[in-house]
C-alpha positions in Angstrom: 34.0 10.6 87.9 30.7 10.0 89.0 31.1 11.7 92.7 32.7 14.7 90.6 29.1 14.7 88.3 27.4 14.7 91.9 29.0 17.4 93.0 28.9 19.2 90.0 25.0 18.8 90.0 24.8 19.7 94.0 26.5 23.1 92.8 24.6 23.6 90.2 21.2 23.2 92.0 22.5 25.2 94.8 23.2 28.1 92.4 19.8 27.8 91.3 18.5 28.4 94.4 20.6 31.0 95.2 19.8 32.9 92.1 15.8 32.6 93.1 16.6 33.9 96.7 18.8 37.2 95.1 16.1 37.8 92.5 13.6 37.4 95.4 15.6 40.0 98.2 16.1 42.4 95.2 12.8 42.6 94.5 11.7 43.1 98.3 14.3 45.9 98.4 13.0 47.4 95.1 9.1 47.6 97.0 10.9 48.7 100.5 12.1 51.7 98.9 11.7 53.6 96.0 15.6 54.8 95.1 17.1 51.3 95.0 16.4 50.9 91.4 17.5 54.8 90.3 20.3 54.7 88.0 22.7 56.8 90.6 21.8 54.2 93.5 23.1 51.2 90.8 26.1 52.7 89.7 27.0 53.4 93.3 25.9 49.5 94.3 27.7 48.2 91.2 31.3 50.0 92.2 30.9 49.0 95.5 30.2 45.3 94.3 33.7 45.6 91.8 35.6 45.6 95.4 34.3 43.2 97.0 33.8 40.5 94.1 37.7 41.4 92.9 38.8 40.0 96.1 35.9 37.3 96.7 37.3 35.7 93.5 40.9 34.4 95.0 39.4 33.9 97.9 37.1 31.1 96.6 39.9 29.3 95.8 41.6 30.0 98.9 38.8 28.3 100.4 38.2 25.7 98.3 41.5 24.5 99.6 40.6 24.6 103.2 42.3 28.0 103.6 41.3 31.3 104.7 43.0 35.0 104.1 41.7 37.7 106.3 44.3 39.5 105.5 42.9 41.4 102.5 41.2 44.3 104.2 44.8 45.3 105.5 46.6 44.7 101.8 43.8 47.1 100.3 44.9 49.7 103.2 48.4 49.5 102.5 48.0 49.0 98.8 45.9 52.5 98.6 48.7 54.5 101.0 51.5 53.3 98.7 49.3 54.7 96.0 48.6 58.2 97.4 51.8 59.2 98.9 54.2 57.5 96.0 52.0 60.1 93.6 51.9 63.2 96.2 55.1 62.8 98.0 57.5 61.0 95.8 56.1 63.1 92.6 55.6 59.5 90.8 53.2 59.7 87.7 49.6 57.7 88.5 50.3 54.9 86.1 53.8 54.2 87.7 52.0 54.7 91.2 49.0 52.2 90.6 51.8 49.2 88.9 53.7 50.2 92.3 50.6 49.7 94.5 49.5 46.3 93.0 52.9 45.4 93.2 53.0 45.4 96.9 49.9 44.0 97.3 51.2 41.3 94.8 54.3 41.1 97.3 52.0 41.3 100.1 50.0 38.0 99.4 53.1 36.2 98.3 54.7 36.7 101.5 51.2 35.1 102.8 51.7 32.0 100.5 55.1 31.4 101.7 55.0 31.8 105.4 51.8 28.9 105.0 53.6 26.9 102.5 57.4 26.9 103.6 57.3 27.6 107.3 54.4 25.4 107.4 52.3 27.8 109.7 48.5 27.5 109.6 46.5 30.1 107.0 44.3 31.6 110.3 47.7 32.5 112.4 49.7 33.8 109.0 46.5 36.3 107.8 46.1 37.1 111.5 48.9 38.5 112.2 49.6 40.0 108.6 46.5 41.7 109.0 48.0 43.5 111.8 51.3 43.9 110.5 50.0 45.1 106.9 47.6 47.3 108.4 50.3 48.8 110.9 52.5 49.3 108.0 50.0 51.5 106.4 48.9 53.3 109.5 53.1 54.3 109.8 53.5 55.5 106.4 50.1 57.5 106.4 50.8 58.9 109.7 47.0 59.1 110.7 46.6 61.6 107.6 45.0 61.3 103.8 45.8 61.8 100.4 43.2 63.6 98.0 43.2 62.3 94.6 40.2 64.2 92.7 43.1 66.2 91.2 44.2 62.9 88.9 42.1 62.5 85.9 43.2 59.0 85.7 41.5 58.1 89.4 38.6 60.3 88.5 37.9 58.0 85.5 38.4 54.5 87.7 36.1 55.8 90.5 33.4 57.5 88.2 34.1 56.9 84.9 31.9 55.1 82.6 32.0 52.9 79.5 28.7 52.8 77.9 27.3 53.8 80.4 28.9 51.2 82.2 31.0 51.8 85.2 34.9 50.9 84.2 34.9 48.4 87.0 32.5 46.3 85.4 34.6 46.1 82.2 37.3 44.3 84.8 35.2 42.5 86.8 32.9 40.7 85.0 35.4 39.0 82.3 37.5 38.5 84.9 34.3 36.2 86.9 34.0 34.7 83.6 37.8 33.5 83.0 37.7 32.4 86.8 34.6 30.5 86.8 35.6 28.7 83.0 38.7 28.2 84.8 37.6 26.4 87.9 35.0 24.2 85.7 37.1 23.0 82.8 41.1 23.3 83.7 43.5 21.4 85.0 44.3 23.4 87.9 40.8 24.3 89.0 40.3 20.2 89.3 43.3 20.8 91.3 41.9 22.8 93.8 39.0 20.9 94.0 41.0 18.0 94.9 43.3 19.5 97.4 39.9 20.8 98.6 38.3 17.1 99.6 41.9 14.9 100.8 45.0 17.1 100.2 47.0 14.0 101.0 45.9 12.2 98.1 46.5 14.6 96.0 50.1 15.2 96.8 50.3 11.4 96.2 48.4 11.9 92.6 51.8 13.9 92.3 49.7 17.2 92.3 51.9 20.1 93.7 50.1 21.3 96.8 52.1 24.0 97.9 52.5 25.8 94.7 49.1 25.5 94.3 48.2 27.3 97.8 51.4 29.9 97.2 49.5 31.0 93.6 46.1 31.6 95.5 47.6 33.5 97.8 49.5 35.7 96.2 46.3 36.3 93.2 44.6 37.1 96.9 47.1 39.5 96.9 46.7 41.0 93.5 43.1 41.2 93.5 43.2 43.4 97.0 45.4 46.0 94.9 43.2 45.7 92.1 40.1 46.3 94.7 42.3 49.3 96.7 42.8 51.3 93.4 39.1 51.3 92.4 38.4 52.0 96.1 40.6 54.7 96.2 38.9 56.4 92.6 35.7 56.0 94.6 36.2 57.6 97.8 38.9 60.0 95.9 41.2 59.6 99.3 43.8 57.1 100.0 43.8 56.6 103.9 44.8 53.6 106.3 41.8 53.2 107.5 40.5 51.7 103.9 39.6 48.1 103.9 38.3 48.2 106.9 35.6 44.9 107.6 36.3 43.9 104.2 37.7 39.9 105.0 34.5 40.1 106.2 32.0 41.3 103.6 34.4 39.1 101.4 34.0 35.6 103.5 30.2 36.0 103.8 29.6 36.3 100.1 31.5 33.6 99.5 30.1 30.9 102.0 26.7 32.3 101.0 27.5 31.7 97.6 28.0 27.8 98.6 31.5 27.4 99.1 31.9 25.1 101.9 33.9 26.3 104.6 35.6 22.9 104.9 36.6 22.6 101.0 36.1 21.0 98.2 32.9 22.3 97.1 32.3 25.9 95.6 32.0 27.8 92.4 32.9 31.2 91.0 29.5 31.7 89.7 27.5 31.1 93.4 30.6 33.7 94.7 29.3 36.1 92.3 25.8 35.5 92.8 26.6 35.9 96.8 28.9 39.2 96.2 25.8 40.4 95.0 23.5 39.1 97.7 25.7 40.9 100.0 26.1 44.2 98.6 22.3 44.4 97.7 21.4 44.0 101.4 24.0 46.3 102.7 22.5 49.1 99.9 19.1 48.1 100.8 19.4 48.7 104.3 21.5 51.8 104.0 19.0 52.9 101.9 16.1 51.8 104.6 17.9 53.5 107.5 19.2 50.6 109.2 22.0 51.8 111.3 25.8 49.9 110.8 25.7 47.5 114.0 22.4 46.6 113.1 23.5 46.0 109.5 26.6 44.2 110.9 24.2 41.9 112.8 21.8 41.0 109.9 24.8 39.9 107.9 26.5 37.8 110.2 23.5 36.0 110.8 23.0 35.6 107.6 26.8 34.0 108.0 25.7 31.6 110.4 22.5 30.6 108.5 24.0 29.6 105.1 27.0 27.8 107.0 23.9 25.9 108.6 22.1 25.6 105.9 24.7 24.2 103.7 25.9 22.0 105.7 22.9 20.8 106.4 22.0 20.2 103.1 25.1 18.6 102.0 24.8 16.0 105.0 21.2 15.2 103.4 22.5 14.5 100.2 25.7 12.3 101.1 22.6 10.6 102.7 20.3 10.2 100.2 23.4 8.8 98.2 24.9 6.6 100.2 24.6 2.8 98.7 23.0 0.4 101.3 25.3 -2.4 101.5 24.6 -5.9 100.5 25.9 -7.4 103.8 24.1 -6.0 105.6 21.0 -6.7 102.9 22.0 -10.4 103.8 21.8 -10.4 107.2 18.5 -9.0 107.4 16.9 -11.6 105.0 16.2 -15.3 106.9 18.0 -18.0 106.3 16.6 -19.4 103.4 14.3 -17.3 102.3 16.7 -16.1 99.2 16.5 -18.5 97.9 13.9 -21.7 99.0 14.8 -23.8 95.7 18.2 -24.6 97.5 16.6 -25.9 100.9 14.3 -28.0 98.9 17.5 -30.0 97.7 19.1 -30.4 100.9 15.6 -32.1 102.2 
């Protein structure tokens, strides 16, 4: 109990910090240049920030566990072909077409789950190569071409619409952060990953069940890359196979940012969500400054490799700051005697 209270703590702190350094880059955005702060630039950012933190949920979890998915970029491409041409080609209404898509994206991660779980085949080769069979699938059924779907008033109101003046996505994403993160921190099964997370052989002796575990974050992984192809595909207004693309990685970097450890065990919803929007901020911001794409792709992954640095840094510091000194060797630095000089006195 009192290492999970530690931990606990550490992540708390570390969102702190966190929250100071995103409050600190949106401000220096906001001074670089002018338009950041409009309200057409912030509805933009904040639809953008829907599909990536959709996906960056699951994969918390995914990673808490010592896993990895970098299959999701491909799932939102095959997820948003099955959408387009199941409504223009196969004359199926929008509603049925978007249950269709987030079904095979469903399917998609649950095949994931299985091949790692049953066959036993490491997360980095199963994503791998699903990532190229996923995204091949799409490419075949697209055939290089593009669906428009400004036509559909239902697509119209996921990519534009608004709420309150709040963009729809929001009114999904945000209460769905908040039932992950209350999740993680106060159930059963978010101890569970946790656990899995710092000696999964323990807890398959505790008699937790591992692989069911895994299979469920894999195939939500799933779920959420159809959830983040459909709002993708209201945005842009096309469905197309080349969608997704870079994603796993925009994904991956907000999360590790956010402070899940790439090793597992340590992590929160709330730091993914503070990092999703670390990550799309800067990506706007230097969009918005003029940076061009390879030089954007290069800030961010160093950004990558600092926080992985960082964090691990930091978390080897404080394992050492709480590591008890033991009273052997407490012992055998004290002379003979000298504990406790009453005692010689007897002997003489």
């Amino acid at each position: 109990m009192r290492g999970m209270a530690g931990a606990l703590a550490r992540g708390l702190t570390r969102e702190r910090i966190l929250l100071v350094i995103v409050v600190g880059l949106l401000v220096v955005i906001a001074r670089l240049t002018p338009k950041f702060l409009t309200a057409t630039n912030l509805q933009i950012t904040s639809r953008y920030l829907v599909e990536v933190g959709l996906v960056a949920i699951p994969m918390t979890m995914i990673i808490l566990i010592r896993g990895i998915d970098i299959s999701v970029g491909s799932m939102v491409a095959l997820s948003t072909i099955v959408l387009g041409f199941s409504w223009n080609v196969y004359q199926i209404p929008m509603p049925l077409a978007v249950l269709l898509a987030l079904g095979v994206a469903t399917f998609c991660g649950f095949l994931n789950g299985i091949a790692i779980t049953r066959l036993r085949v490491p997360d980095l080769v199963v994503t791998l190569s699903t990532l190229a069979i996923y995204r091949g699938i799409a490419e075949g059924l697209g055939g290089g071409g593009r669906v428009y779907l400004y036509e559909d008033p239902l697509m119209r109101f996921l990519g534009e619409g608004q709420i309150l003046g709040i963009p729809v996505g929001l009114w999904i994403f945000l209460p769905a952060v908040a039932a992950a993160g209350v999740m993680l921190d106060r159930s059963a099964w978010g101890r569970s990953l946790y656990a899995i997370g710092h000696n999964e052989t323990a807890a398959r002796f505790a008699g937790m069940r591992v692989d069911r575990i895994r299979l469920l974050a894999y195939t939500l992984s799933g779920l959420a890359s159809g959830l983040s192809a459909i709002f993708l595909a209201g945005r842009l207004g096309t469905a197309r196979a080349t969608a997704g693309l870079g994603l796993e990685f925009e994904v991956i970097t907000a999360v590790v940012v956010g402070g899940t450890a790439i090793s597992g065990g340590e992590g929160s919803i709330w730091g993914s969500f503070l990092g999703v929007v670390m990550v799309t901020a800067l990506r706007n911001g230097l969009n918005l400054i003029g940076v061009p794409s390879p030089i954007q792709a290069m800030i961010i992954g160093v950004l990558l490799i600092l926080t992985v640095l960082v964090n691990e840094n930091l978390r080897l510091r404080i394992r050492g700051w709480v590591r008890p000194i033991a009273p052997a060797l407490i012992h055998e630095a004290e002379p003979v005697g000298a504990a406790n000089p009453s005692s010689s006195q007897e002997r003489r």
